[in-house]
C-alpha positions in Angstrom: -2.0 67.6 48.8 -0.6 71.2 47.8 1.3 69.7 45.5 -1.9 67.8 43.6 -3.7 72.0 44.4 -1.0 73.7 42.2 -1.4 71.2 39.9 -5.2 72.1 39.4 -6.0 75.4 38.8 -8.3 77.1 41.1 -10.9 77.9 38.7 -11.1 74.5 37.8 -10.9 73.2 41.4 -14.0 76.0 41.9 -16.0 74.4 38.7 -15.9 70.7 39.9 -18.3 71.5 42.8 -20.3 74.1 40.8 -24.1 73.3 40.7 -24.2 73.2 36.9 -23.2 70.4 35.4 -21.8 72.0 32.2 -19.2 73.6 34.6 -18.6 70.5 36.2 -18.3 68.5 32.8 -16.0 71.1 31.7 -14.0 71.1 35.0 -13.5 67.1 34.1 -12.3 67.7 31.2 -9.5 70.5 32.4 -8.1 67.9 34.4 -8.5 65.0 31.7 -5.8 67.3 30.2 -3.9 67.8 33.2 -3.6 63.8 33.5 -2.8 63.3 29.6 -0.1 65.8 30.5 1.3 64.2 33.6 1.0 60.9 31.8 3.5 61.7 29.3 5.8 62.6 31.9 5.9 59.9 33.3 4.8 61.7 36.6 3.6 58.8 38.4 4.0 59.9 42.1 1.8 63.8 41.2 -0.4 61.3 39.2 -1.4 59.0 42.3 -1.8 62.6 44.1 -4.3 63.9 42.0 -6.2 60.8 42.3 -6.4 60.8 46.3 -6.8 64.8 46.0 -10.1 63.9 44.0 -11.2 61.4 46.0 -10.6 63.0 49.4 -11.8 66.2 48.2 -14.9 65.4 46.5 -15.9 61.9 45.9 -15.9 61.8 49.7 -16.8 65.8 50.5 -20.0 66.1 52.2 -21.3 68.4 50.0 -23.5 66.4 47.1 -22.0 68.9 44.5 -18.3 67.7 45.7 -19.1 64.4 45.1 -21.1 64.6 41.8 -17.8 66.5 40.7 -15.7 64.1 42.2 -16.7 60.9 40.8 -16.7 62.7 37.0 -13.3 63.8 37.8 -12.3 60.4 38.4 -13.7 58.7 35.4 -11.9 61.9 33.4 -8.9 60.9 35.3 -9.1 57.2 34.2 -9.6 58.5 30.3 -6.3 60.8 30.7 -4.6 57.8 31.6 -5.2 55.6 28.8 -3.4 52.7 28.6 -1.9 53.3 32.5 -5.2 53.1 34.1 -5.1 49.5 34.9 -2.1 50.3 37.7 -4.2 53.2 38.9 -7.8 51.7 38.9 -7.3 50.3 42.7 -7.5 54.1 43.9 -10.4 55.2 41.2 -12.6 52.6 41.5 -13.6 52.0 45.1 -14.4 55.7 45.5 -17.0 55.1 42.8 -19.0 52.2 43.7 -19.2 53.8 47.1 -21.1 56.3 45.7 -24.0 54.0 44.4 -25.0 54.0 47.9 -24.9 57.4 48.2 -28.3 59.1 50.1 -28.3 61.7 46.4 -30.2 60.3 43.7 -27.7 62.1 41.5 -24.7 61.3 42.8 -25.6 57.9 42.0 -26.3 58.7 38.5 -23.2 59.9 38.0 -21.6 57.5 39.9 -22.9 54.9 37.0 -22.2 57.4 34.4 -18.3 57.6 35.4 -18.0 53.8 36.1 -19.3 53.7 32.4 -17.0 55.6 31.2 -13.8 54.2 33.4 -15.0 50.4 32.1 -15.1 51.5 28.6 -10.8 52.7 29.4 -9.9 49.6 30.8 -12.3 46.7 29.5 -10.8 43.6 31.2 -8.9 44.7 33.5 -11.6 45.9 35.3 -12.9 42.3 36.0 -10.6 42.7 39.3 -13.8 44.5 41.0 -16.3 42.3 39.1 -18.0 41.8 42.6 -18.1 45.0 43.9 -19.7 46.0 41.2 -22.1 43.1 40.4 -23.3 44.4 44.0 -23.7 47.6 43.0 -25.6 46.7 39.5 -28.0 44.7 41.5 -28.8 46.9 44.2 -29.4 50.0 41.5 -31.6 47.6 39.5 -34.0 48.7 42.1 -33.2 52.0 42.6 -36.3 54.5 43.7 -34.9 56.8 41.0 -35.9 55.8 37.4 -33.1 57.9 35.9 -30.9 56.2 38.0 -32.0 52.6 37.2 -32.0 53.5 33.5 -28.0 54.8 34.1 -27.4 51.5 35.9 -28.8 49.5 33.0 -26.7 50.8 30.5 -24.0 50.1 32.4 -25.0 46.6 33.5 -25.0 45.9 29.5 -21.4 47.5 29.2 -20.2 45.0 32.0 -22.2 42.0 30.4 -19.8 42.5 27.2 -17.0 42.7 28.7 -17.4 39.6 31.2 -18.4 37.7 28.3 -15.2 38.9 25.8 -13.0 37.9 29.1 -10.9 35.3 29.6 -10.2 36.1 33.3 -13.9 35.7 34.6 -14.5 33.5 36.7 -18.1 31.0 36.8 -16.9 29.1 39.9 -16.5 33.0 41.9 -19.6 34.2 40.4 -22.1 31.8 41.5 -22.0 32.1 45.4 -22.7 36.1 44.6 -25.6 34.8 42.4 -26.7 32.2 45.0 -27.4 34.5 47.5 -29.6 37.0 45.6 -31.6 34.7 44.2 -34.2 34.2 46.6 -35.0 38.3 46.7 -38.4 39.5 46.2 -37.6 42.2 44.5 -38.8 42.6 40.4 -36.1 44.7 39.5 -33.8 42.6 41.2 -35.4 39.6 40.0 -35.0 40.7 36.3 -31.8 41.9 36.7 -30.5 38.1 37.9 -32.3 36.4 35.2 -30.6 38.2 32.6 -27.2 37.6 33.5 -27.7 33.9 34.2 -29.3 34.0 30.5 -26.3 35.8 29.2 -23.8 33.6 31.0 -25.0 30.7 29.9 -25.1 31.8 26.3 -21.1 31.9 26.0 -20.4 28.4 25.5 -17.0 28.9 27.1 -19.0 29.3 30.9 -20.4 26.0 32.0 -23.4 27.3 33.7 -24.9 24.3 33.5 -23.0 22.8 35.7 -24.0 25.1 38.4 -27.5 24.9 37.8 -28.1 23.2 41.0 -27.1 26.3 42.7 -29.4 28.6 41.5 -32.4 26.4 40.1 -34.7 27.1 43.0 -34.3 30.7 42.2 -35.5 30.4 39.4 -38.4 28.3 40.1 -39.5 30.7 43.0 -39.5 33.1 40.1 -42.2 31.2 38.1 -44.5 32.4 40.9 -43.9 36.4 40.7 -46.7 39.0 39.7 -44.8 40.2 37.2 -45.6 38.7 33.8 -42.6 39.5 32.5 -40.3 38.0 35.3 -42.4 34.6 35.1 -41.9 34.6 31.2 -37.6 35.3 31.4 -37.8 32.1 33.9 -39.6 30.3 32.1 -37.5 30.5 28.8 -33.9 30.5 31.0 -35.5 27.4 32.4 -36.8 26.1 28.7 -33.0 26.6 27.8 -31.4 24.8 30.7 -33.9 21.9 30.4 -32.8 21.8 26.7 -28.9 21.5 27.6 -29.5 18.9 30.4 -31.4 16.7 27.6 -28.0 17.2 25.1 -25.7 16.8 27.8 -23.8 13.5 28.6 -22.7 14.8 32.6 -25.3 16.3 34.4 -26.2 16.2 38.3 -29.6 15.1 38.3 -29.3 14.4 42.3 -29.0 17.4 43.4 -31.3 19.1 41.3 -34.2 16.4 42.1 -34.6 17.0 45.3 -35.2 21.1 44.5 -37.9 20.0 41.9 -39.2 17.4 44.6 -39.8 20.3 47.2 -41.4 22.3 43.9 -43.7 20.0 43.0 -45.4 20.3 46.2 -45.5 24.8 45.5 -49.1 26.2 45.9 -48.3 27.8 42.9 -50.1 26.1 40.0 -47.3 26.4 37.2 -44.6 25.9 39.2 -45.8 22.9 40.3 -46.9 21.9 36.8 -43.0 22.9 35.5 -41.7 21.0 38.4 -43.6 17.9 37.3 -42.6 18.2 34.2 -39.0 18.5 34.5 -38.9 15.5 37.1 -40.7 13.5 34.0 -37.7 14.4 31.7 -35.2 13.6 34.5 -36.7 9.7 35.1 -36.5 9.3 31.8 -32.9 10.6 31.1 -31.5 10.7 34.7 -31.4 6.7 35.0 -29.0 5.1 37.8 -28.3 8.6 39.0 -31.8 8.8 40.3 -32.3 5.5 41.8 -31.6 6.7 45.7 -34.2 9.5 44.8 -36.9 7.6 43.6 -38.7 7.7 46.9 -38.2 11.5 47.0 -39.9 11.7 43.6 -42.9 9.4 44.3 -43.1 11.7 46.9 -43.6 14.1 45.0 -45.5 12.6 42.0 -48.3 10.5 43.9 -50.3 14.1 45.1 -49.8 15.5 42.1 -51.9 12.6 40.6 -54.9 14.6 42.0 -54.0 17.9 41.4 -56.8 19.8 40.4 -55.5 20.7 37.1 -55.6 18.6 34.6 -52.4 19.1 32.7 -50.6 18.3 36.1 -52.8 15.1 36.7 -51.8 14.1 33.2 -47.7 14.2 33.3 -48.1 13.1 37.1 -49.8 9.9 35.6 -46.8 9.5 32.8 -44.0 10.0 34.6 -45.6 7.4 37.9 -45.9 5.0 35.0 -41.8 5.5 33.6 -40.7 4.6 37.3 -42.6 2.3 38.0 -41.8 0.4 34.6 -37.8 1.0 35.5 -36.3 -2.1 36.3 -33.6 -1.8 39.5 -32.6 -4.1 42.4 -32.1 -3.1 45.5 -28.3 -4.1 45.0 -28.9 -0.8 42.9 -29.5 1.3 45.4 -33.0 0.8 45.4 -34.7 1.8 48.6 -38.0 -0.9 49.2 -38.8 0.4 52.4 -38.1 4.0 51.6 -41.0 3.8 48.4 -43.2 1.4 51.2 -42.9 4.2 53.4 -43.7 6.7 51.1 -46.7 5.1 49.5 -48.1 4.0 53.4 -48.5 7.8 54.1 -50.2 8.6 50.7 -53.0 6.0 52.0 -54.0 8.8 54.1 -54.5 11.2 51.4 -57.9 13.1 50.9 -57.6 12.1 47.5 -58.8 8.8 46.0 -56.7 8.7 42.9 -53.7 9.3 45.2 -54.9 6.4 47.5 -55.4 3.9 44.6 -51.6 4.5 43.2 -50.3 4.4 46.5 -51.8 0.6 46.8 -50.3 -0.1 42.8 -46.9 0.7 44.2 -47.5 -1.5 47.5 -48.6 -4.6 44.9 -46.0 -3.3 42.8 -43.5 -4.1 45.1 -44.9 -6.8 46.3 -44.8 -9.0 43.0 -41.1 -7.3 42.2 -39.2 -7.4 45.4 -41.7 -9.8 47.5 -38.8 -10.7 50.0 -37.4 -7.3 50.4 -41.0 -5.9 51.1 -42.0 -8.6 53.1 -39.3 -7.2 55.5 -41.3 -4.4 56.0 -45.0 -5.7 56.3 -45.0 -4.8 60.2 -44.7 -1.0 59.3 -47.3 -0.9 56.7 -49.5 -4.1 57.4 -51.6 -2.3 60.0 -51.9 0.6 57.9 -53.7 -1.9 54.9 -56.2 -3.1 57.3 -57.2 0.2 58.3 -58.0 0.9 54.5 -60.3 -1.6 54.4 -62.6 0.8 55.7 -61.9 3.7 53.2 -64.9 5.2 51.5 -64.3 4.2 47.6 -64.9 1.0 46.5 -61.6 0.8 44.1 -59.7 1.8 47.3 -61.1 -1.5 49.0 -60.4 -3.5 46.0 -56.5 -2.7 45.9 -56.3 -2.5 49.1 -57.3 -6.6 48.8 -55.3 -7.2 46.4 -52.5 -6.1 48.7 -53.4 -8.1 51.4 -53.8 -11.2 49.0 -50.1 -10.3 47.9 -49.2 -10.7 51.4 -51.5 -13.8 52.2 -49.8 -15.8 50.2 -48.0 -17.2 53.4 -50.7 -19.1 55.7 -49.6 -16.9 58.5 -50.4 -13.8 57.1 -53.7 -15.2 55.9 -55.0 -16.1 58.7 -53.9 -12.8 60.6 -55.6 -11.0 57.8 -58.7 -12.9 58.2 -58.9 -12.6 62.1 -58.5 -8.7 61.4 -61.2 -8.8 58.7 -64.0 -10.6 61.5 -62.5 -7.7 64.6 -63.0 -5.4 62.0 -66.9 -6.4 61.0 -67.4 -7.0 65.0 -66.4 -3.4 65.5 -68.0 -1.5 63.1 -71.1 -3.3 61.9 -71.9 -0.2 58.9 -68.5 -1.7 57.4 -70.2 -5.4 56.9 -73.5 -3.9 55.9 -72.0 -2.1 53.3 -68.8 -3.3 52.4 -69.2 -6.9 53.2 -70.0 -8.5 50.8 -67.5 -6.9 48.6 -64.6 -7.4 50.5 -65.2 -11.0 50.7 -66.1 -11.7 47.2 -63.0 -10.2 46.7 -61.1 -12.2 48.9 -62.5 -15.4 47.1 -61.3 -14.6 43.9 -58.1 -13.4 45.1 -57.2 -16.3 47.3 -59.3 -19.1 46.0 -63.1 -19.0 47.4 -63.0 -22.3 49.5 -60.0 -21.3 51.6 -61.6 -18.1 52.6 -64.8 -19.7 53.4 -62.9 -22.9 55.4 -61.0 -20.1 57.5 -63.3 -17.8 58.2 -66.0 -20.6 59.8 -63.0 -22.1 61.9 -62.4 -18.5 63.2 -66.2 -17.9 63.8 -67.0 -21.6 65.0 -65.6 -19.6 68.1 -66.8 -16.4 67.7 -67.7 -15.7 71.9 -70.2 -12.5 70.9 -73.1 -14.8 69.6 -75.1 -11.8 68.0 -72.2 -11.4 65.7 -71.7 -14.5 64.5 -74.9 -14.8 63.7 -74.9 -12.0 61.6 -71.7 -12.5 59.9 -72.9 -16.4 59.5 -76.3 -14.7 57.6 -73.9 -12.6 55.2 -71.8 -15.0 54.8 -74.4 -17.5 53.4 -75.8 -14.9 51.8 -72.8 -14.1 49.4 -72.3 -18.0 49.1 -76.4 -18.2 48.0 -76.1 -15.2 45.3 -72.2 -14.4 44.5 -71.2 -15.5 41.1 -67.4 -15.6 42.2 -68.5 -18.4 44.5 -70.2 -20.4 42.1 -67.7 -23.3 41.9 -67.6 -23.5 45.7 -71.4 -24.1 45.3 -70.6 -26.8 43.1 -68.5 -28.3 45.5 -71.3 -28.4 48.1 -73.8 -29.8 45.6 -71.4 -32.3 44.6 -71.2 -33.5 48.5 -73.8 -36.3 47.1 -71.2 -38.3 45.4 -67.6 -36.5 46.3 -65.7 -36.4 49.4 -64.2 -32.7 48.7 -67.9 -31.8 49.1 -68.5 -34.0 51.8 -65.5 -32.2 53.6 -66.7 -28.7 52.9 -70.0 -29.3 53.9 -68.8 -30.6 57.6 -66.5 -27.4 57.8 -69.4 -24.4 57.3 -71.7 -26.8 59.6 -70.0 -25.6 62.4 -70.1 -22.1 62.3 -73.4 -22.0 59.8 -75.2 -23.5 63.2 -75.2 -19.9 64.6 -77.8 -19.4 62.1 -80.9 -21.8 61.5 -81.8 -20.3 58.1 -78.2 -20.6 57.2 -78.2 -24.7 58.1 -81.4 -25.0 56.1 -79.3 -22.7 53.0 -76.5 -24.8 53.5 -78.2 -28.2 53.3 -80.3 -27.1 50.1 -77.2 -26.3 48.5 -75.5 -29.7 49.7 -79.1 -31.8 48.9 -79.1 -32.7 52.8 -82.8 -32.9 52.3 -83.9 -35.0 54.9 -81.3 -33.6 57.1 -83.1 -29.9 56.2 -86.5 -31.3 57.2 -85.3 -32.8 60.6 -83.6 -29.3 61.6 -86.9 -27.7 60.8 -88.7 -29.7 63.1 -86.2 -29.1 65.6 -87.4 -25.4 65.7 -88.7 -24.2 68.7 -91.2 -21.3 69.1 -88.8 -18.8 70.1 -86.8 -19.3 66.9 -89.6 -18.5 64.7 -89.1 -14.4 65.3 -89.4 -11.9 62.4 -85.6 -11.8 61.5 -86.1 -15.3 60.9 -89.0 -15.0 59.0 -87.7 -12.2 57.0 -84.5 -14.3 55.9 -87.0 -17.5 55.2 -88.4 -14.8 52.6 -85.5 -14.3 51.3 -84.3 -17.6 51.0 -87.6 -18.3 49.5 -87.0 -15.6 47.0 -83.5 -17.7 45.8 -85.0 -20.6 45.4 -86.8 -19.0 42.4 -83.2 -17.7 41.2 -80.9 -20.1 38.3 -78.8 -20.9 41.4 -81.4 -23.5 42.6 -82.7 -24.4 39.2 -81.3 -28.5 40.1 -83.6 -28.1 43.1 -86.8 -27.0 41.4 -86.4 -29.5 38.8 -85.9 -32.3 41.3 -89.1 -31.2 42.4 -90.4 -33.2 39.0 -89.7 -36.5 40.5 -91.0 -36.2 44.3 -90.7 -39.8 44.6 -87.2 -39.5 44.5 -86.7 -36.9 46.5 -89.2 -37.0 49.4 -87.2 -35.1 52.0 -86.9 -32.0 49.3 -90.8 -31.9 48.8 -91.6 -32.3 53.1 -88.9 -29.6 53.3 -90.3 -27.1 51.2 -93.9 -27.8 52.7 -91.9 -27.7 56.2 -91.2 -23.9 54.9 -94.6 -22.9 54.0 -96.4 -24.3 57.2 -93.9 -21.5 59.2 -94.8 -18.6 56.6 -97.9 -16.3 57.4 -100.5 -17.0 54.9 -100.3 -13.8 54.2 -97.0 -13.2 52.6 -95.7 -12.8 49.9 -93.3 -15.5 50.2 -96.0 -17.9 51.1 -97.7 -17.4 47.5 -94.5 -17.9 45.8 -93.9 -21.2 47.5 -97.0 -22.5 47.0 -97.9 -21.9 43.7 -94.3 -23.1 43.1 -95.6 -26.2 44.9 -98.9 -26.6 43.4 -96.8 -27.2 40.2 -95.3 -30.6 41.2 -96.9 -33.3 39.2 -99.0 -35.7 40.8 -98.3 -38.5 38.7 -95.0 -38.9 39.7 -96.3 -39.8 42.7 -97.8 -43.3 41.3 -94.0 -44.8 41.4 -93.2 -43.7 44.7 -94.9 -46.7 47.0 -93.8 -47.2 50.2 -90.9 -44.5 49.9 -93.2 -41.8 49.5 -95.8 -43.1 52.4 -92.6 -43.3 54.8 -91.6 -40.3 53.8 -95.2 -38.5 54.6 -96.0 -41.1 57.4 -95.7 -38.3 59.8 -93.2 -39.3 61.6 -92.2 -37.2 64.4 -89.4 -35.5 65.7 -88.5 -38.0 68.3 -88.6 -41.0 66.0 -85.7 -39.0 64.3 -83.8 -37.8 67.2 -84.0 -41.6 68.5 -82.6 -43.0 64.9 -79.7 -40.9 65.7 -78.8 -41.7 69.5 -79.6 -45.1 68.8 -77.3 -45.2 66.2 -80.3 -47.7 64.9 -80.5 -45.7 61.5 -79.3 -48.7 58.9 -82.2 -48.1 56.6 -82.0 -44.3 56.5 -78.7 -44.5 56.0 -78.8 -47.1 53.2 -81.0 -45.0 51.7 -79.3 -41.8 52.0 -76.9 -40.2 49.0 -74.5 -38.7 52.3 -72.5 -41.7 53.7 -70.0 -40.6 55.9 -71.2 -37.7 57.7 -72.8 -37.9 61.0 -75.5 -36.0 60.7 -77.1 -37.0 64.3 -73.8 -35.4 65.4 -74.4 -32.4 63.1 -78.0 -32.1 64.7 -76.7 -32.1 68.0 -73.7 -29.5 67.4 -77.0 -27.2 66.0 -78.9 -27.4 68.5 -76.1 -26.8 71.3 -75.1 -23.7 69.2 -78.9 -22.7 69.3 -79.3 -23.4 72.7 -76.8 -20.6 73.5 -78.4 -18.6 71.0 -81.9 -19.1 72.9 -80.4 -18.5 76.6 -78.7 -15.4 75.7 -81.8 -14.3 74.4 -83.5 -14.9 77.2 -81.3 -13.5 79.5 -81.4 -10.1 77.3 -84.8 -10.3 77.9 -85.0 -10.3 81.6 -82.1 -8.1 81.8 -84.3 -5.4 80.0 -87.3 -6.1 81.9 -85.6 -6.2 85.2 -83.9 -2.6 84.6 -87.1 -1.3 82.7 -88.9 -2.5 85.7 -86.7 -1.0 88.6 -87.6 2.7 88.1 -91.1 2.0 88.8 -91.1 -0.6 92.0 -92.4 0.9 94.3 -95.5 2.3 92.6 -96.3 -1.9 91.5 -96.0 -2.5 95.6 -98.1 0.3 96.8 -100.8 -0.2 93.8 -100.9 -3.8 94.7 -101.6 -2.9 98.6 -104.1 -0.8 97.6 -106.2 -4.2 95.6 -109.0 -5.7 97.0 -107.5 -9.2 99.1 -109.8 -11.4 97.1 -108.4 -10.3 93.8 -105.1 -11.0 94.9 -105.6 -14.7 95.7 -108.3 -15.2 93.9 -108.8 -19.1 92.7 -110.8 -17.9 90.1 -108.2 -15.7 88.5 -105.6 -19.0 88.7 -107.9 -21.3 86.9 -108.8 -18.8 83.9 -105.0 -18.1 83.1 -103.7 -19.4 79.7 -101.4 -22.6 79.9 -98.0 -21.1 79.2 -96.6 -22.8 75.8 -93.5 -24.1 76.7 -90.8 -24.7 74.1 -89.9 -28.0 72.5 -87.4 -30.5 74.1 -84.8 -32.7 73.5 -87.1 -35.4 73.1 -88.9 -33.6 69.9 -92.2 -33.2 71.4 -94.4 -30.7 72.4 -95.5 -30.4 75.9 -99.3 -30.1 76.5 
């Protein structure tokens, strides 16, 4: 150390710690001299003693002043040396970027200011302490001081030229220093990073491409930052890389998916909307690369389909369509039940448009890879009959369109039909107002008669009698009214002269009987005429209640619709067609008078020619002979009905059988009702026991037994039997 002492004079050692810098400056430069001097002597071992002197002395002296000395000392130092600072640099160096974390705002300037100056000596050899420094530079990018930030920038460009003139840096060492600074909130910081990935990947010697992966995420989390500027250098470093994958035959779209797939969900608006975008660009170049992701990248896509801006809705939309227009197998790599997965938990979404592609990629699938997607119908099939019940109509459509997909096998169907009737049982708002849609849809999906067949063999059973009913009386209703059902109403029509109609016909009996107007529909549409007019006589009083009136209305109403226009025309040759016109009549004697569908009927009936009549004979007088009920009923258990049946257009049905299975079905109907009835009464009745008993008590004795009283009571009317007639 005494040695290095003598070697500096004291004035000079005095000026390095001075508190001026032009007495420090000048101090640096006295011993700039003394190294040029030692230098040519080839004084290696006082050389290396000077260095530590400095360093001990002042770059590390407590005093501020010391080490503002100190550091330009050792950058004058590095300038005497010349071409010998490269050997020299592992004892000058150090010292310096330890004081860019020094607590003195301007012992960090000059810290930067002698680093400039050292870097400017040695140029590429000083790519040793690349690191050291780079961690400096970045933490001095957001330095408190503005002097200081300005110092480090100039020597942050310094650095950039020379990493980018040498051959000895190194991408592959650089990124893991770059990884890990990436995700810092810091502006300064934040520009700083962007500019040297921009630099870097502007020599075309460093593959920073090939590294994007690394640091991609960093840059998207940058699209996000308050600072204009920041969001703009991402944006065109991203614009550049985007640019290279697209000219580049090698790129790792893989790893960078799965970074934009965790972007695209960003509650950021424009980083989602870049994220979308650059996961369009990658399904269209990425190809086989991609296929293991594609369930990631639905993922992704199908929520973005409902973003709220439009310019993210749009390239959501185009870039859904490219994969699902990609043809792979799954000996590709394609995952079914990964994409079935996916798409199942987007039919949860809040959002209808991400509902209704969820259900295109679930038919999707289902027409591509039916055996492969079939394997996976127990995880998703509940899931589709759950959606039946979604609030928007195009939901409810796809979703049916699925299930028809999967109904293609009987056993499916008829599973999806039993869950279709639990469904309407449980929730009766979901018939009311989705009924009728559902199974319109149904008919044209899966053929109208096979719908119809399974669903009256399912309620033919149906043990909650109220429902079937009702679900009978919509049923019909769609049959009466639905155009998609029009060529099963051809079918029934055609039971006159076919057996397919004949068939049909016998199949809806069974379950239609949980419904009288529905029988009376059903044989209007099927011109069982005479058998219509026999079930209406079969009515008892309790049947004729204002639901049933109110569907007679309406069944009135239809008869006035192009859907019965054979019937009303038939009406011009009664003679013919006897049963129709006692029918119709049978209709108006149950309507009030006073209804509206009394006035259509009749004035409908009032049109029916007389002179048709002329022709008729003895088939018209035995039609209006008045027969009654029990002449009919005995036809039928007799099994004596030869001349009805020779004179009847449906050979081959039994309709006494028919009747019967009607009014069994009814007679349930009736006693349930009943037993409602007295059920109510009896509870309603309960509460207030003891107050009938003591108000009774309290009555006169000759009230109470009073013959009087017995004979002026009403005759109770007491419904029809078996036998057809009334009991007076």
């Amino acid at each position: 150390m005494s040695d290095a002492l003598s070697l500096i004079p004291a004035a000079v050692h005095r000026n390095l710690s001075d508190k001026l810098y032009e007495k420090r400056k000048y101090a640096a430069l006295e011993i700039e001299n003394t190294v040029k001097n030692l230098t040519s002597a080839g004084d290696h071992d006082k050389l290396s003693k000077v260095i530590d002197m400095l360093v001990k002395e002042f770059a590390k002296s407590p005093q501020p002043y010391h080490r503002q000395g100190g550091v330009l000392a050792l950058a004058a130092v590095t300038v005497g040396l010349s071409s010998e600072a490269p050997q020299y640099l592992e004892q000058i160096v150090p010292p310096v970027i330890q004081s860019f974390s020094d607590q003195d705002s301007r012992v960090r300037y000059y810290a930067c200011e002698a680093l400039y100056n050292i870097a400017k000596v040695v140029r590429g050899e000083f790519i040793f302490f690349f690191n050291d420094i780079f961690d400096a530079l970045c933490k001095l990018s957001a330095d408190s001081d503005p002097s200081v930030q300005s110092a480090a920038h100039v020597l942050d460009g310094l650095v950039k030229d020379i990493v980018t003139e040498s051959d000895a840096f190194s991408v592959e060492e650089f990124i893991p220093l770059l990884k890990e600074r990436m995700n810092v909130l810091n502006p300064y910081v934040r520009r700083f990073l962007v500019e040297w990935i921009t630099v870097l990947d502007s020599v075309p010697d460093f593959d920073m491409l090939g590294f994007l992966p690394d640091f991609l995420d960093g840059l998207f989390n940058m699209l996000s930052d308050s600072s204009h500027e920041i969001r703009q250098q991402a944006v065109s470093a991203l614009s550049e890389f985007l640019q290279e994958i697209k000219n580049s035959p090698s790129v790792d779209y893989g790893r960078m998916a799965e970074i934009l797939v965790q972007r695209a969900s960003s509650p950021d608006e424009f980083t989602r909307l870049t994220a979308i975008a650059w996961i369009n660009e990658f399904v269209i170049l990425g190809g086989d690369q991609l296929v293991r992701y594609y369930a990631d990248i639905l993922g992704a896509i199908l929520p973005c389909i409902s973003d709220k801006n439009e310019n993210i809705r749009v390239v959501s939309r185009e870039t859904n369509e490219e994969l699902r227009s990609i043809h792979v197998e799954p000996s590709d790599g394609f995952d079914v039940g990964a994409i079935l997965s996916v798409a199942k938990r987007q039919l949860s979404s809040d959002h209808e448009a991400t509902r209704i592609e969820a259900l295109n990629w679930m038919a999707t699938l289902l027409n591509k890879h039916r055996s492969e997607a079939m394997c996976f119908l127990n995880d998703i099939f509940d899931t589709l009959l759950k959606a039946l019940s979604d609030s928007s109509d195009d939901v409810v459509l796809l979703v049916l369109e699925v299930h028809a997909g999967v109904a293609k096998d009987p056993q499916h169907f008829r599973h999806l039909i039993v869950f279709l009737i639990h469904n309407f049982r449980a929730d009766s708002s979901l018939l009311e107002r989705r009924g009728a849609l559902i199974v319109r849809r149904l008919c044209v999906l899966l053929d109208a008669e096979r719908v119809y067949r399974e669903l009256s063999t399912i309620l033919e059973g149906e043990d909650n009698l109220d429902f079937a009913s009702t679900m009978v009386q919509a049923l019909n209703l769609i049959l009466l009214t639905s155009s998609e059902l029009s060529k099963l109403r051809n079918i029934l029509r055609g039971s006159v002269v076919n057996r397919e109609g004949k068939e049909l016909l016998v199949a809806l009996y069974a379950s239609w009987c949980h419904s009288p107007m529905a029988i009376l529909s059903l044989c209007l549409l099927a011109q069982a005429y005479q058998h219509a007019y026999v079930v209406i006589q079969s009515l008892v009083e309790e049947d004729i209640n204002v639901k049933f009136l109110v569907q007679l209305d309406k069944l009135i109403r239809l008869l006035e619709t192009p859907i019965f226009t054979y019937l009303r025309l038939q009406l011009l040759e009664p003679g013919r067609h006897p049963w129709l016109l006692k029918t119709l009549y049978g209709f108006l004697m149950l309507l009030p008078q006073q209804s509206a569908a009394f006035r259509i009927l009749e004035t409908r009936l009032k049109t029916v020619p007389t002179y048709s009549f002329s022709g008729g004979g003895d088939q018209i007088s035995r039609a209006f002979s008045g027969v009654p009920f029990s002449r009919y009923m005995h036809h039928y258990e007799d099994g004596d009905a030869e001349d009805y049946n020779s004179n009847s257009s449906h050979q081959g049905i039994n309709f006494a059988a028919r009747l019967q299975q009607f009014e069994n079905v009814q007679n349930q109907h009736r006693g349930q009702a009943r037993n409602e009835v007295n059920y109510s009464y009896s509870t309603s009745s309960s509460s207030t026991s003891k107050e009938v008993r003591t108000s009774k008590e309290q009555q006169p004795p000759s009230l109470t037994s009073s013959p009087v009283a017995e004979n002026n009571r009403p005759p109770a009317r007491s419904s029809r039997k078996g036998s057809g007639q009334l009991q007076l």
